[in-house]
C-alpha positions in Angstrom: 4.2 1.8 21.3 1.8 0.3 23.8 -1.1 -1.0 23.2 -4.3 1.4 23.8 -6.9 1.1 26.5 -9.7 -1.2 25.7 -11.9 -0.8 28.9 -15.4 -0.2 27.9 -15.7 3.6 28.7 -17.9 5.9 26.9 -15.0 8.3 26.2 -12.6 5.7 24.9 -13.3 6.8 21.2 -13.8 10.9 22.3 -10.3 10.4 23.4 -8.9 8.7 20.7 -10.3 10.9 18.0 -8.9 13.9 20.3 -5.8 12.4 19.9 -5.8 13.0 15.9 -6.7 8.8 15.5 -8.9 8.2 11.9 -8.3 11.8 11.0 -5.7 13.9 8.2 -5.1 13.4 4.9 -1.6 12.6 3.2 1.1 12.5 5.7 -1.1 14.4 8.8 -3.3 11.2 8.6 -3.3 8.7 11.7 -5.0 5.1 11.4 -8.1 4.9 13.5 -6.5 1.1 14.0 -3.0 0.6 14.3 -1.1 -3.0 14.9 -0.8 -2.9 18.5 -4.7 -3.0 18.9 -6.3 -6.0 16.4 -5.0 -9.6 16.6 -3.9 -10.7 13.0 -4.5 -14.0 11.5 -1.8 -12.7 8.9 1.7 -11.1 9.5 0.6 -7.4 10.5 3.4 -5.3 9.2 4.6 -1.5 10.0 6.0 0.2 6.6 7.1 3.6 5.3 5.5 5.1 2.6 6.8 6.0 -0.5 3.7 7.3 -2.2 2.6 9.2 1.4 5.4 10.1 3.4 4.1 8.3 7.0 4.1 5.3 8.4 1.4 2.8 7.4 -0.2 -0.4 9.3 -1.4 -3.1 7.4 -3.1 -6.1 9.0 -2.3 -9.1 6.6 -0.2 -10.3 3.5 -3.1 -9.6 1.5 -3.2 -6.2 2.8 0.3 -5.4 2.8 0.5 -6.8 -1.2 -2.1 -4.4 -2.1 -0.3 -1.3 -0.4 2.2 -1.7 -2.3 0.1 -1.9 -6.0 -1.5 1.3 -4.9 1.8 3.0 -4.2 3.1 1.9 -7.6 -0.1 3.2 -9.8 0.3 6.4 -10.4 -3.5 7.5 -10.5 -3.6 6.8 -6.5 -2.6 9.9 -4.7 -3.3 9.3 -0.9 -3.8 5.9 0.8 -5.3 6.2 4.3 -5.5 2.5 5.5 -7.9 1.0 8.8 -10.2 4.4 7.9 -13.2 4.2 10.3 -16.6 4.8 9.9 -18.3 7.6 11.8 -20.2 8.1 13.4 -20.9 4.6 15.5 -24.4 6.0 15.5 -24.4 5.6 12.1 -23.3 2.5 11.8 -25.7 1.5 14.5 -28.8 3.0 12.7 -27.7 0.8 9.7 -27.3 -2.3 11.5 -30.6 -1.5 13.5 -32.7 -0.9 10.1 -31.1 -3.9 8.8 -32.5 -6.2 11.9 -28.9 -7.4 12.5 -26.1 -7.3 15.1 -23.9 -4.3 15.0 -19.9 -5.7 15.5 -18.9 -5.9 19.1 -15.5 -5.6 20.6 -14.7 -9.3 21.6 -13.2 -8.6 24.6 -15.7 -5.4 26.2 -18.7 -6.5 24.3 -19.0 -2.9 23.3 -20.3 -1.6 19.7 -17.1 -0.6 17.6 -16.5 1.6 15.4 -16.7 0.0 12.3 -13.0 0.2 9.9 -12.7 0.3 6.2 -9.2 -1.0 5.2 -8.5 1.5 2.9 -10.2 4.7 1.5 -8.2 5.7 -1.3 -8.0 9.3 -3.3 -7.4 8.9 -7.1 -6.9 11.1 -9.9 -9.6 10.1 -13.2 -9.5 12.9 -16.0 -8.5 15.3 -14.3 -10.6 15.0 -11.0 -9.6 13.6 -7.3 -12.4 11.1 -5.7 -12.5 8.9 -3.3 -13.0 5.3 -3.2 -13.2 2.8 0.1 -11.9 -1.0 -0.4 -12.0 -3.8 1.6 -9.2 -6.2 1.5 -10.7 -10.0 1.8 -9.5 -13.9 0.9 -12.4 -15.8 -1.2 -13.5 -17.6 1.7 -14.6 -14.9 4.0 -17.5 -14.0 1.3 -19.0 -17.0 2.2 -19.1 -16.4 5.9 -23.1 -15.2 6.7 -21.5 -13.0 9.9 -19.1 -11.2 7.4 -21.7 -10.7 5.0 -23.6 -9.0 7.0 -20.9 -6.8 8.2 -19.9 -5.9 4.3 -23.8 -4.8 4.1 -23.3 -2.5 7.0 -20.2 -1.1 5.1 -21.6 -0.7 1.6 -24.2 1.2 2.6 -22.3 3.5 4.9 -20.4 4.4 2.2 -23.4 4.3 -0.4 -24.9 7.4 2.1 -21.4 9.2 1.5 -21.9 8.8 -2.2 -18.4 6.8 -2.3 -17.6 3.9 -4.1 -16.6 1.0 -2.0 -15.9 -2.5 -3.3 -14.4 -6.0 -1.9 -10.6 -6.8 -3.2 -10.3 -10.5 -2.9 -6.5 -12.4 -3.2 -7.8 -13.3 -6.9 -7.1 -9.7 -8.0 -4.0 -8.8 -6.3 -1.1 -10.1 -8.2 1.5 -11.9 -6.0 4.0 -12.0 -7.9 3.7 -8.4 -9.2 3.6 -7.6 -5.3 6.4 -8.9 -4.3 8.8 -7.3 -7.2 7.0 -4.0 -5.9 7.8 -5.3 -2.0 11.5 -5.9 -3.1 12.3 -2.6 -5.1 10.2 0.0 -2.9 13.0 0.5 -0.4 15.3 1.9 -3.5 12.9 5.5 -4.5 16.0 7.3 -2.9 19.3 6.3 -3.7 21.1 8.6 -1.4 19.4 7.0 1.8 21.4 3.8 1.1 24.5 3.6 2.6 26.8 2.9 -1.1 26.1 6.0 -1.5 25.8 8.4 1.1 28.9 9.8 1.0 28.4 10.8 -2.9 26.8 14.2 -3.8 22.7 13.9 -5.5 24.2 15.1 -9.0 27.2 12.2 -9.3 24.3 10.0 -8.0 22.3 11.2 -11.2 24.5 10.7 -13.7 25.6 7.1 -12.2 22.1 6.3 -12.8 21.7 8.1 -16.3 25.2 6.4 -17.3 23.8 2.5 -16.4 20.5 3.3 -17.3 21.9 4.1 -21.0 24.2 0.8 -20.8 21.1 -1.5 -19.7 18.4 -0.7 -22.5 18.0 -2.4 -25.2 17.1 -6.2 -25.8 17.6 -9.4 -23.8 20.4 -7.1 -21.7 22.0 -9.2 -19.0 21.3 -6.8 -15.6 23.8 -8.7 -13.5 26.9 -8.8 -16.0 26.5 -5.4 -17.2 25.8 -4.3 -13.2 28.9 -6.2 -12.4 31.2 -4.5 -15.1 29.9 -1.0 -13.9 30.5 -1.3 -10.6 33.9 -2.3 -11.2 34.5 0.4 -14.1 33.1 3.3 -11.6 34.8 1.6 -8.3 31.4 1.5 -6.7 30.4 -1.2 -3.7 30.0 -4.4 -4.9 25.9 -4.4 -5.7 25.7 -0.5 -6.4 24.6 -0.8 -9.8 21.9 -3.9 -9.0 20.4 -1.1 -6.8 20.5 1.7 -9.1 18.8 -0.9 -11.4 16.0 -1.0 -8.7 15.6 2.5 -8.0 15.3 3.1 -11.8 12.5 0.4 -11.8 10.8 2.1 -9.0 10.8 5.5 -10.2 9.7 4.7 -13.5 12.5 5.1 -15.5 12.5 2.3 -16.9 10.3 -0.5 -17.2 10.8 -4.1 -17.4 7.6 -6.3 -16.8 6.8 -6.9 -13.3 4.4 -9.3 -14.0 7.2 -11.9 -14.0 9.4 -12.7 -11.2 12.2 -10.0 -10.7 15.6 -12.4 -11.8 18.6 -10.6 -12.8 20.3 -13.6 -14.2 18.0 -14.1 -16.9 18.4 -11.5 -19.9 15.6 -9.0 -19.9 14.0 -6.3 -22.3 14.3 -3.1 -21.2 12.6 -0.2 -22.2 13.3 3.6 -20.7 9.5 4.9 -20.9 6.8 5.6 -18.1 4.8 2.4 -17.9 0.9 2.3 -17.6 -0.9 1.1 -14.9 -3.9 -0.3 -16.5 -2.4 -3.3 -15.2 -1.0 -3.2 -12.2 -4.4 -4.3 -10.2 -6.0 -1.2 -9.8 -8.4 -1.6 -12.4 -11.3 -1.6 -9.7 -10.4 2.1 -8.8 
């Protein structure tokens, strides 16, 4: 995809939001940013979604980590990530009241439209809201500049009467991250190519059959895996993956907080898990 037009037009952004771009919820939504147009300090990454079924574009590690915790907690039921802030007039008026600098695009020297990284629709007894959250490292909240960018968001978002907060690398779990990172690509079995060529209802009872060899106490997932595969004449690694798409869709739970490792015996428990933990607490 190439990259969009920077020049400093006045219609630039008329086009842009013509063109569907910070706009849509669920899968109809289209990031006002995408990766083609910021340069990244961190490994910008294109993904799938599991949770919304469209591609997402995350800017750094940091973001990318806590994509995937929000897809995993089950009280988050749309993600739109790089969600801007209209109108720039808005933004402007803040900036203007606050006797500071409105952010400029480096390389125009125009005002931008301002981006929250992700505005986020929850479910809490029994009600959808909205909350906006900014994904930052510890050190960025003591730059003065960014500071006074954060200002200009909060109180955008206090005029929507929208909760916004700063997420900072100290509450996203890396290693909780990762084990979500490695097991989201599982969710549907039949998309992997062990077992295309097998109908959705042998599929299910492949997984219901390991599933009931693999709970229990201090199981070991890679001999047991092993054994089925050989038992059932599946690919080599079948069953480690249906182990993976049973952790994914909640079929089972094993703690995440410790690094995925099938060679060391594991409890296993065949319950929905909560999410109390899972670094969404701030929601």
């Amino acid at each position: 995809m190439a990259k969009r037009n920077r020049e400093n037009r006045p219609d630039k952004y008329e086009k842009w939001i013509k063109e569907g771009y910070g706009q849509g919820v669920g899968i109809e939504y289209k990031p006002w940013l995408i990766i083609q147009d910021v340069p990244s300090k961190g490994r910008v990454t294109r993904l799938h979604g599991i949770k919304v079924d469209r591609q997402h574009d995350v800017f750094s590690d940091k973001e990318r980590n806590y994509l995937y915790i929000l897809e995993f907690a089950d009280c988050v039921k749309d993600i739109r990530e790089q969600y801007p802030l209209f109108t720039l007039e808005q933004t402007m008026a803040i900036a203007e009241e606050l006797g500071i600098e409105h952010p400029k695009d480096p390389f125009t020297g125009e005002n931008v439209i301002m981006t929250t990284d992700f505005l986020i629709t929850i479910e809490k007894k029994g009600q959808l809201l909205q909350v906006a959250r900014t994904i930052k490292s510890p050190e960025e909240l003591d730059e003065y500049r960014q500071i006074e960018k954060f200002e200009i968001e909060r109180r955008y978002w206090l005029m929507k009467g929208i909760d916004w907060g700063i997420v900072t690398d100290n509450e996203i779990n890396k290693i909780f991250a990762s084990n979500i990172g490695d097991i989201r690509s599982f969710m549907k079995l039949e998309n992997i190519s062990c077992f295309e060529n097998l109908s959705s209802k042998y599929i299910d009872k492949l997984s219901n059959t390991f599933m009931s060899l693999i709970v229990g106490n201090e199981v070991n997932v890679r001999g047991i895996a092993s054994d089925f595969d050989d038992k059932m004449m599946l690919t080599p690694g079948a069953a480690i993956t249906i182990f993976k798409h049973l952790i994914i869709t909640k079929q089972i739970e094993i703690d995440l907080f410790k690094k995925l490792d099938i060679d060391i015996p594991m409890n296993i428990v065949s319950k929905s898990i909560e999410v109390k933990r899972q670094g969404v607490e701030s929601l």
